[in-house]
N, C-alpha and C positions, 0 to 999 in steps of 0.2 A: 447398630450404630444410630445415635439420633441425628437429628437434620444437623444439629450445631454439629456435631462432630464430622458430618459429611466432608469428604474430600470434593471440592468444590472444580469443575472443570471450567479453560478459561479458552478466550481464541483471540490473536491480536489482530485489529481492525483496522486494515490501511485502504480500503478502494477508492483511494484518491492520486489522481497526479501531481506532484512535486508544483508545488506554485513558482514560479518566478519571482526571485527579488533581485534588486540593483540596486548596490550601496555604494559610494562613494566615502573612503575613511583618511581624514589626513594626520599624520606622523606628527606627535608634540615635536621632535628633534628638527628636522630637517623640511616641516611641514608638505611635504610633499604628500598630493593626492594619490591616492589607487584605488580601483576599481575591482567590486568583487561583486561576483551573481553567484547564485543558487537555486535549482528549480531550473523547468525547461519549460511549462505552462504559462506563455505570456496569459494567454484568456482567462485562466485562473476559472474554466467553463467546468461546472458540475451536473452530473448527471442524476436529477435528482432520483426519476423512476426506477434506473437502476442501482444507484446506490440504496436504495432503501431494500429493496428487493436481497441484498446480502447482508444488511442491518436485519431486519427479520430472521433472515437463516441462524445468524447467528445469538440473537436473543432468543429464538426458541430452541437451539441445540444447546446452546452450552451457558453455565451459570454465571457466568465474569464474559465483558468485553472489553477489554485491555485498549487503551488509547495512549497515546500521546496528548498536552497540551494542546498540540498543533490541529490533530485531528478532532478533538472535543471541539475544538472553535468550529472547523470546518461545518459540525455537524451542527452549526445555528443558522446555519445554511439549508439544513435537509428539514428540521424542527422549528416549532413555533418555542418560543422563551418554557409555554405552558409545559409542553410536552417534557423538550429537556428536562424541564425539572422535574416533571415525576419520573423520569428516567433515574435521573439523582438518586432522588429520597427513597425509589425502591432499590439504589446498592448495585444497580445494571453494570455500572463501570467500576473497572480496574483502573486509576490512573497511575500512568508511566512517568518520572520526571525527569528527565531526561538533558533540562537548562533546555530548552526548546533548539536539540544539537541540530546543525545544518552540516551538509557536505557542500562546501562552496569554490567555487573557481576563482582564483588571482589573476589579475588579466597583468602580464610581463609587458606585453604587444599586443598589435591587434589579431596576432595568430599563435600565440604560447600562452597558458596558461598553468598557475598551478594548482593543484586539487591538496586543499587543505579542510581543516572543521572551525568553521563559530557557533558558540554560545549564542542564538538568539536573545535569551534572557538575559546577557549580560552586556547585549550591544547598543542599551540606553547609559548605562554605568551607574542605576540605582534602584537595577531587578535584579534578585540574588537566584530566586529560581523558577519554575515554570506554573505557580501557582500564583505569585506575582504577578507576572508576563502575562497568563490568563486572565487574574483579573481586571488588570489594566486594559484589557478588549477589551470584555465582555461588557463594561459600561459603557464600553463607547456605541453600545446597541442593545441592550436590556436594562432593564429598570433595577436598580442598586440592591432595593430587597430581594428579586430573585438570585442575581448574582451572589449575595451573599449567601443564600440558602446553598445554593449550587456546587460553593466550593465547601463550607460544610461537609456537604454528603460526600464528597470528592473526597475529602481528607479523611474521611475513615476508611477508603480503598483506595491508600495514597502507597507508591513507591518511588523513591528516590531513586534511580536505574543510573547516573552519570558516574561516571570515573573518568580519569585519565585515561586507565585501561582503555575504553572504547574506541576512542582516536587510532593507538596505536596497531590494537584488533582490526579493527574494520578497516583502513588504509592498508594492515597487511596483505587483507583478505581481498582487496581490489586488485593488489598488485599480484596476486598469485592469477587473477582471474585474466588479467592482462600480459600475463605471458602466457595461459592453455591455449592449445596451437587453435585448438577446437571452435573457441572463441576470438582469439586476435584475428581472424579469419575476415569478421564481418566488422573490425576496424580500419581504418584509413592507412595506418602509423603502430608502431611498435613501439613497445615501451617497457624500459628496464627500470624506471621510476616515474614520481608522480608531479615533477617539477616542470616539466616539459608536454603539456598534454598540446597538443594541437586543435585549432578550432573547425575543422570538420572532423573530430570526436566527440567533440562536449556533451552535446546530448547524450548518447548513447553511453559515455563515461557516467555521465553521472544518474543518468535511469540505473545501471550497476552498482555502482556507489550508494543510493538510497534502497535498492533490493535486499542489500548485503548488510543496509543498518537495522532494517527491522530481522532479518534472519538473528542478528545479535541479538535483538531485544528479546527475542522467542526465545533464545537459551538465556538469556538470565533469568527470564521468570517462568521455564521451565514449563511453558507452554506449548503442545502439539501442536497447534493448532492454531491456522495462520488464514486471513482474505488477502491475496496481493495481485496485484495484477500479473495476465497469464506467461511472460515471458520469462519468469520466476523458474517456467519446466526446463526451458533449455539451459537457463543457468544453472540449474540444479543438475541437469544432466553433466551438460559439459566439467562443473568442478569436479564428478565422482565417477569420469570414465577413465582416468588412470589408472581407477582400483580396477576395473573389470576387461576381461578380455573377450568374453563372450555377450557381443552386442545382444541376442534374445534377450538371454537373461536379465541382462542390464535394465532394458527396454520393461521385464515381466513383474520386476521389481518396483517399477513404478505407480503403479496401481494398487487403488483401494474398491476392491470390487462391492463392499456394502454402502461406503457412500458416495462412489459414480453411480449405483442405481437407486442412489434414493430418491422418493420423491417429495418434495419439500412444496409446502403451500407458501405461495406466494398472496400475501396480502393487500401488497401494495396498494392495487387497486379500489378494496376494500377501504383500505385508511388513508388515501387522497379524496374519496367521495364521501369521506367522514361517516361512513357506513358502520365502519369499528373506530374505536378514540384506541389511545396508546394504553387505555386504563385495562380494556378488555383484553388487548393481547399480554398484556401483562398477568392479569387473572390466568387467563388462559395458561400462559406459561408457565404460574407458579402453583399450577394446579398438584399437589401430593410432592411439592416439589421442584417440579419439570419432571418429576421423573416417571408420570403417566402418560404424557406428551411421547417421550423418548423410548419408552418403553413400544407404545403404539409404533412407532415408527421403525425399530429392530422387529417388528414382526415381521415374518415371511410372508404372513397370509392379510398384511396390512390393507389395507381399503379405504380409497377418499371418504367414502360412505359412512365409514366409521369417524372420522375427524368431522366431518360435518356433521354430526351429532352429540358430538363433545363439545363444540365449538356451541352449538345452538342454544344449550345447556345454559352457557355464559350469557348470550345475549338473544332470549328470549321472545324481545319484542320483534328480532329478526325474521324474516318468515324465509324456511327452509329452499323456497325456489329461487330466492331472489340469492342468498349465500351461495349455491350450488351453481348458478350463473354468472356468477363473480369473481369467484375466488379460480384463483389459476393454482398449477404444479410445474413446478423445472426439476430437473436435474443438473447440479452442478460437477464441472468440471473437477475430480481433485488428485491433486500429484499426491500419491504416499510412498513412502520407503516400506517393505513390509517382504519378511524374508529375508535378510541380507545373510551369505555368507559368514559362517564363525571364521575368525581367524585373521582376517585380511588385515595389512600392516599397512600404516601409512608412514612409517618413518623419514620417510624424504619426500614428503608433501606437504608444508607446512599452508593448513589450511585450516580455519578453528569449526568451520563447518563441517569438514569429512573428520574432523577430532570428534565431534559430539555426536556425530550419525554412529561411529565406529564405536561410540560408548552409549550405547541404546537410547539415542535419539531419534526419535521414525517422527518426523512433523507430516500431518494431513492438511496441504496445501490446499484452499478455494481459489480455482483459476478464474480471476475477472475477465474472460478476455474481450469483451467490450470496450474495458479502459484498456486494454494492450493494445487492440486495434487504433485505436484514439493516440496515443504515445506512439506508434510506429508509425502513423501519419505525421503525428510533430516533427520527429525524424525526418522524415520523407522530404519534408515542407521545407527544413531545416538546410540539409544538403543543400536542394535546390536553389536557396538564396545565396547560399555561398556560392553557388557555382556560377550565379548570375551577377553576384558581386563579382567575380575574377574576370568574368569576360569584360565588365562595361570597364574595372579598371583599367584593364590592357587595350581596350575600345571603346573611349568615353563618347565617341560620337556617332555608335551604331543604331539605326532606327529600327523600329519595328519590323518593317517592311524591309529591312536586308537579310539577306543570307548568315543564318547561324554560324559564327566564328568557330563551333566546334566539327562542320565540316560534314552533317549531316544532313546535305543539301536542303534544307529545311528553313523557312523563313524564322528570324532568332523570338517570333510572338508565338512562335506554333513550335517554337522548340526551348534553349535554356533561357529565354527571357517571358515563358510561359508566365501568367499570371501578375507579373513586372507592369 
């Protein structure tokens, strides 16, 4: 098989949290305002060290890295204009297009909401789609020739991924997830539809909601292979233990024993002290392919020792001790399905995720759980405010220095008016 003919493997690339937006839209009829957010990241805070740190993993494991519009932006954040671009013009990215879809909240009240989808790209009403919508950033912080080149290379690993379909998918797919007893557990409120969400769930609805969009995107384009932040395991768990009655099992199924023990070089450090440029890990990568890199790494008798002399190869003027002082290895966390049961029916589960696992779908999950931790603090922070809202409503004129209205003999600064 020559290289053109090669089947090309891809991974889709999200280790980012949901930004926060707040839009106010008013009605031609009846003019009336409403109010809709999406996203639970007021701080819109990026982690550059460790996101780069899974941007590596995944340019050297695998040939395509599948983005969204949304996250190509993101990543002018992690990259200088330069970089990006040669990221482009060597073909690095798969673009998703997707109309830049949001899962967003309708605020009814200041305590019901309802979880609906906007078209990002079409909520100027003269961006038709998410190559648009990109390049309309992108000027507003690189200079017109590279953006031009940029979406160029874009468009030749360009995918249109929007339907209708998608909405009515993944809204299903949330609300099967929001009746598993498994899951409604660590909800406030129960929910037999998505008109009625309540506002000490929002968060946590829609951390699910954006979990369960990219799960979709991974089976449209047919990719194993996912970065998502790590709270991804127990969802994954919770929608596919109806099929199984024997928790081991269940549990032994989730594991991919060759790349939970891999050991993956971390550059990072390297290409923030501009030790390597993005040109040599590139080299590097596309050395016989990637597939002397990957090859090196399926060994059993693999050795830093050996990469650090492959690596050296590349960039010459490197001197071998200062690389070997430098350069770090992790191993990442990864959910896989591997082994499932012949047989097993799902016919009264309608879920499109245990549909495509049950028709030899195995996805090999990268658990971020940095950003999970980061998200579960959002959470945390979240509740809290509201709880601190409800007391000072019912108590607008309780001090610091009083007694906690909830009765935990505790002054309300050292307890629900903590951080207030």
């Amino acid at each position: 098989m020559s290289s053109s003919d090669k089947i090309q493997s891809s991974i889709l690339f999200n280790p980012f949290s949901e930004v926060n937006y707040q839009i106010e839209v008013t009605t031609d009829i009846t003019q009336k305002k409403s109010k809709f957010f999406t996203g639970y990241d007021l701080n819109n805070q990026i982690d550059v060290i460790h996101t780069l740190k899974y941007f590596f993993l995944s340019l050297l494991l695998y040939d395509k890295i599948s983005i969204t519009p949304e996250i190509f932006l993101k990543l002018t954040k992690i990259f200088n204009a330069e970089d990006l671009n040669t990221l482009c013009q060597n073909n690095v990215f798969e673009l998703l297009d997707d109309t830049v879809l949001s899962l967003c909240l309708f605020e009814k009240n200041r305590d019901s909401f309802n979880l609906n989808i906007v078209l990002m790209a079409h909520s100027t009403g003269k961006i038709t789609n998410g190559i648009e919508w990109l390049d309309e950033r992108l000027l507003e912080i690189i200079e017109k020739d590279k953006v031009n080149t940029m979406l160029i290379s874009l468009q030749k690993n360009y995918k249109n991924i929007y339907s209708e379909n998608i909405t009515k998918v993944v809204k299903k797919e949330i609300l099967y997830d929001l009746n598993n007893l498994n899951l409604s557990n660590s909800l406030k409120n129960n929910y037999s539809d998505l008109s009625d969400i309540k506002r000490n769930d929002v968060i946590e609805i829609l951390r699910i909601a954006n979990l369960n969009k990219y799960l979709y995107y991974s089976t449209l384009i047919n990719s194993d292979n996912l970065v998502l932040e790590a709270s991804i395991k127990s969802l994954m768990m919770n929608k596919l233990s109806p099929l199984f009655n024997n928790e081991k099992f269940f549990i032994d199924n989730f594991n991919n024993e060759f790349l939970n023990n891999l050991k993956i070089p971390d550059f990072t450090y390297l290409f923030r002290t501009k030790i390597l440029r993005i040109t040599d890990l590139l080299e590097f990568r596309n050395d016989y392919n990637g597939d002397k890199f990957r090859k090196l790494l399926k060994d059993i008798n693999y050795s830093s020792e050996e990469l650090h002399m492959i690596f050296l190869k590349t960039r010459k003027d490197i001197s071998q001790n200062i690389f070997i002082k430098m350069i770090r290895f992790f191993t990442s966390n990864v959910l896989g399905m591997i082994n499932l049961p012949v047989g097993l029916a799902a016919s009264a589960i309608d879920s499109f995720v245990i549909d495509k696992i049950l028709n030899k779908w195995h996805p090999s999950i990268y658990l971020d759980e940095v950003l999970s931790q980061r998200i579960d603090n959002l959470i945390e922070a979240d509740k809290n405010k509201i709880k601190r809202e409800f007391i000072l409503r019912k108590n607008p004129n309780i001090g610091r220095n009083d007694n906690c209205p909830c009765g935990r003999n505790s002054k309300f600064k050292n307890c629900c008016g903590k951080n207030f």
